[in-house]
N, C-alpha and C positions, 0 to 999 in steps of 0.2 A: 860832592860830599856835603853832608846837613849833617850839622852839629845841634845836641840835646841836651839836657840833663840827665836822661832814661830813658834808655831803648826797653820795651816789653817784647820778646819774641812768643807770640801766640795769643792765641784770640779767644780764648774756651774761659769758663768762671775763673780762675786763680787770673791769667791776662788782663780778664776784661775789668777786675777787682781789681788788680794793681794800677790800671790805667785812670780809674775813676779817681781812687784816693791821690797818686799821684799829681794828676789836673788840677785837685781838687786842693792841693797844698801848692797850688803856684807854680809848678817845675812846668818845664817845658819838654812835653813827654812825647811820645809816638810808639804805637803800637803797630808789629808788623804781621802779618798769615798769611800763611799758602793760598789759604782757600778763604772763604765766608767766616766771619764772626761767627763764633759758637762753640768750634770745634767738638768735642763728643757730646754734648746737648745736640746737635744736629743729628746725631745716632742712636735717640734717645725718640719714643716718640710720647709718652705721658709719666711726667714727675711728679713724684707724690710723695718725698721725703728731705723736699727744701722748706724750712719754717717762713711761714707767712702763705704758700698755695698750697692748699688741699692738694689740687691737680691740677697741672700746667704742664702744657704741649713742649717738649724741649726745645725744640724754633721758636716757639712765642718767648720764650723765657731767654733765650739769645738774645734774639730781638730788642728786648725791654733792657737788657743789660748794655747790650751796645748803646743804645739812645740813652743812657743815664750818663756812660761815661763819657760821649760826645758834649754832653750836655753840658760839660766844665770843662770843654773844651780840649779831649785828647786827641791827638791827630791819629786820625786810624789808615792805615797802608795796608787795605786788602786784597789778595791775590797776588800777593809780592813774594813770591817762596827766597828762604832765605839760603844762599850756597854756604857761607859757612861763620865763625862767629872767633875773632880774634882778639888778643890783648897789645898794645902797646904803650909801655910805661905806664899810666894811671887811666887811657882810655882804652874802652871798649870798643871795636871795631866787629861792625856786622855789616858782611859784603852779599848784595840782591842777585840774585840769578839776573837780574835786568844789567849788573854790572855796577851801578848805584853801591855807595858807599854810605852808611848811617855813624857817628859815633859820638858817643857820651863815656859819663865817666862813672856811670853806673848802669847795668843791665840787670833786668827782669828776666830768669830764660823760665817761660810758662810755653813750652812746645808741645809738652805731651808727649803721644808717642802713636805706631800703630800697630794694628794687630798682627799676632805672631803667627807664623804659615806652619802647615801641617807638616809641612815636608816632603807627601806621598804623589806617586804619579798620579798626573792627571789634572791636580791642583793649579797650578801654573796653565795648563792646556785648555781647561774651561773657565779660566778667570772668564766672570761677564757673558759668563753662556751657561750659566746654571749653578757655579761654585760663585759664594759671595761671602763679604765681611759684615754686612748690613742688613737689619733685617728690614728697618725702617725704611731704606731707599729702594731696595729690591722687592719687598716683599708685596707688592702689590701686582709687579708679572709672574705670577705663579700661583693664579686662580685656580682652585680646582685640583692642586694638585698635592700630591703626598711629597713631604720633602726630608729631608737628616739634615738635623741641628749636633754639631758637634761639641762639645764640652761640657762642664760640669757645674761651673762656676756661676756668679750671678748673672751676666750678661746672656750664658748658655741658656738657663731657663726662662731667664725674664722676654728674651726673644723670640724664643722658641714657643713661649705661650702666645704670645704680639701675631708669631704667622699665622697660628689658625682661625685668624678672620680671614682668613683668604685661603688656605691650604686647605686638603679634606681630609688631611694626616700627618701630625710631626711625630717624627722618630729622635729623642735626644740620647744619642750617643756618649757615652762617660768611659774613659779608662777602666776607672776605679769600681770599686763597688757600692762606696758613698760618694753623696756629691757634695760638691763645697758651697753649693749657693746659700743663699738665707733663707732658715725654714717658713718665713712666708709665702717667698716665692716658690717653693717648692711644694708647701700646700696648695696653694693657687692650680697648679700646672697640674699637679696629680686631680684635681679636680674637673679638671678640662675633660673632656670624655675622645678630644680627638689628640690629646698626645700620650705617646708611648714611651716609657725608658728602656733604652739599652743598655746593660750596667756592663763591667767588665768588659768591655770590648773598645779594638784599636784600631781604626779606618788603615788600612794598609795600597786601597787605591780607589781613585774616581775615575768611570769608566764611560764612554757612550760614544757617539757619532761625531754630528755634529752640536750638540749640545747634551749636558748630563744626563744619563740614563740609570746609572747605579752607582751602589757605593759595596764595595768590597772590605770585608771586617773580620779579625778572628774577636770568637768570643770563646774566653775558658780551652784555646788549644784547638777549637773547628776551629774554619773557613766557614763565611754566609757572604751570602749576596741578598744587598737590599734593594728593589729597584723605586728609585726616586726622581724624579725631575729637578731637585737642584738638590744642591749640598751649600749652610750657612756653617759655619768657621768661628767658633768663639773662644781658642785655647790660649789666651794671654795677649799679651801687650808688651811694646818692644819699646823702651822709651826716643827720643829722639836727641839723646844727649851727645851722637856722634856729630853732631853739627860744630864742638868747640876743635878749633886748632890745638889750641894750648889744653895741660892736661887739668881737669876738675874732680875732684875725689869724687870716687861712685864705686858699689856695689859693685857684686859678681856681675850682674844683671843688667848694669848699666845705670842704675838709678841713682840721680846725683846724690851725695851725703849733705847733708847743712844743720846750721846748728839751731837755736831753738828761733834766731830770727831770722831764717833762712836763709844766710849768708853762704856760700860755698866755700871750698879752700882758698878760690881766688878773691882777694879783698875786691869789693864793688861786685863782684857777680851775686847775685841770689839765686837761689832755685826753687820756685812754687808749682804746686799741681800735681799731675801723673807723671811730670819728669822727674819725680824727688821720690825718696825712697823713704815710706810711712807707712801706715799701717793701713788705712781707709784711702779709696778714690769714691771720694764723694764728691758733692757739687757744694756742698756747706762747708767742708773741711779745704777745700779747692780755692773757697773766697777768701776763707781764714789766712791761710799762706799767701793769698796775695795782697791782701791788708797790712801784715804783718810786715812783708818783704817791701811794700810802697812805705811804709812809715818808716821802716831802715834805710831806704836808698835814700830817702826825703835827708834823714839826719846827715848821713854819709855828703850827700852832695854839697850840704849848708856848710858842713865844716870842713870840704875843699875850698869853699868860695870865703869862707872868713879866713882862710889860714893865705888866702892868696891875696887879700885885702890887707892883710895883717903887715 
């Protein structure tokens, strides 16, 4: 068992923000991730809408964040996935798939979340053989080849433009008949000469051998068949707020509620990032919430320690 002032669960900007100011005001903090410092900055491959870089590589920009908030000394525990995240009486208790115990009397949850599945056959059957969530990690084996980007939304196009430096054809598939991305990205993409919209239409199955060969879709009441070598997946985001024991006020959705200092229902818990229910997932409004949320836990903490002094 290691005892803290502030446990941070997640490593992505609202995390890696909360672990810096934390540090940086004295508490004795640790940050925990699944995976790499970054989080969806790693799924990101060139950022152009954080103040202060033109353009920066989403791992470069990880990278620089992590070593900032080392640098005032936060403890980082990475590749630690966490099993699950509990309360008892005024501590927080967050138990490690390693079995390892963490608790403080204030938590940061910046977990984020992952992407939502389509649901259709086939999806599951070619995970990692042609069906993918990434364009950034994947899209580099699938030279030369025509592919179906599914969704509408910013990720759908901003990626789907990102594949054809490699692909010879993206087809982005949409429900609807508008899309929801940002109309620059969606000028950008229409400009490109090798991607195509499919509007109105709803992938109904992924089909092939031993790796993806087609994507099966009605469009307007037909059936088509598109033949593609992979299928990328961009229809939402599933947050990762199932990790608390105890219950935390959230959305239909799952996305935790907090108030304007990002405190949740449970006192000591806060909620920053894509696991909180707002209006933007940006990487600037991301650091926001987790400045916000370090300056609260900081107060919170102090006036456990004076009131036990006391």
């Amino acid at each position: 068992m290691s005892a803290y002032d502030v446990i941070i669960v997640g490593g992505g900007p609202a995390g890696l923000a909360a672990g810096l100011y934390t540090a940086r005001m004295n508490l004795k903090a640790v940050l925990v991730d699944r995976g790499p410092l970054g989080g969806q900055l790693l799924n990101t491959e060139l950022v152009e809408d954080y103040p202060g870089f033109e353009t920066i590589l989403g791992s470069d920009l990880a990278t620089k964040m992590g070593e900032h908030a080392r640098k005032f000394g936060l403890e980082v525990r990475d590749f630690e996935p966490v099993k699950e995240i509990d309360v008892e009486g005024n501590t927080k208790v967050v138990r490690l798939d390693s079995g390892q115990e963490l608790r403080a009397p204030a938590l940061i949850m910046a977990a984020g979340g992952l992407p939502r599945y389509l649901g259709v056959p086939g999806e599951k059957e070619f995970w990692g053989r042609g069906v993918s969530y990434c364009a950034v990690c994947d899209g580099a084996f699938f030279k030369g080849q025509e592919l179906a980007v599914v969704g509408g939304g910013d990720a759908a196009v901003e990626e789907g433009e990102f594949l054809t430096r490699y692909a010879s054809k993206v087809y982005i598939i949409h429900r609807r008949n508008e899309l929801r991305a940002q109309p620059i990205l969606i000028d950008r993409a229409r400009a490109n000469p090798k991607v195509e919209f499919i509007l109105e239409s709803a992938v109904k199955e992924i089909t092939g051998k031993d790796k993806v060969e087609a994507i099966h879709y009605e469009q307007r009441g037909t059936a088509k068949e598109l033949a593609v070598g992979g299928v990328f997946i961009f229809v939402g985001f599933v947050p990762n707020s199932g990790l608390f024991k105890v219950h935390v006020d959230h959305d239909e959705a799952g996305y935790l509620l907090t108030g304007r200092d990002m405190q949740t229902s449970v006192e000591g818990i806060w909620a920053v990032g894509d696991v909180r229910a707002q209006l933007t997932k940006q990487i600037a409004t991301a650091v926001g919430d987790g400045t916000t949320a370090a300056v609260a836990a900081s107060n919170y903490v102090t006036a456990l320690k004076d009131a036990a002094r006391a």
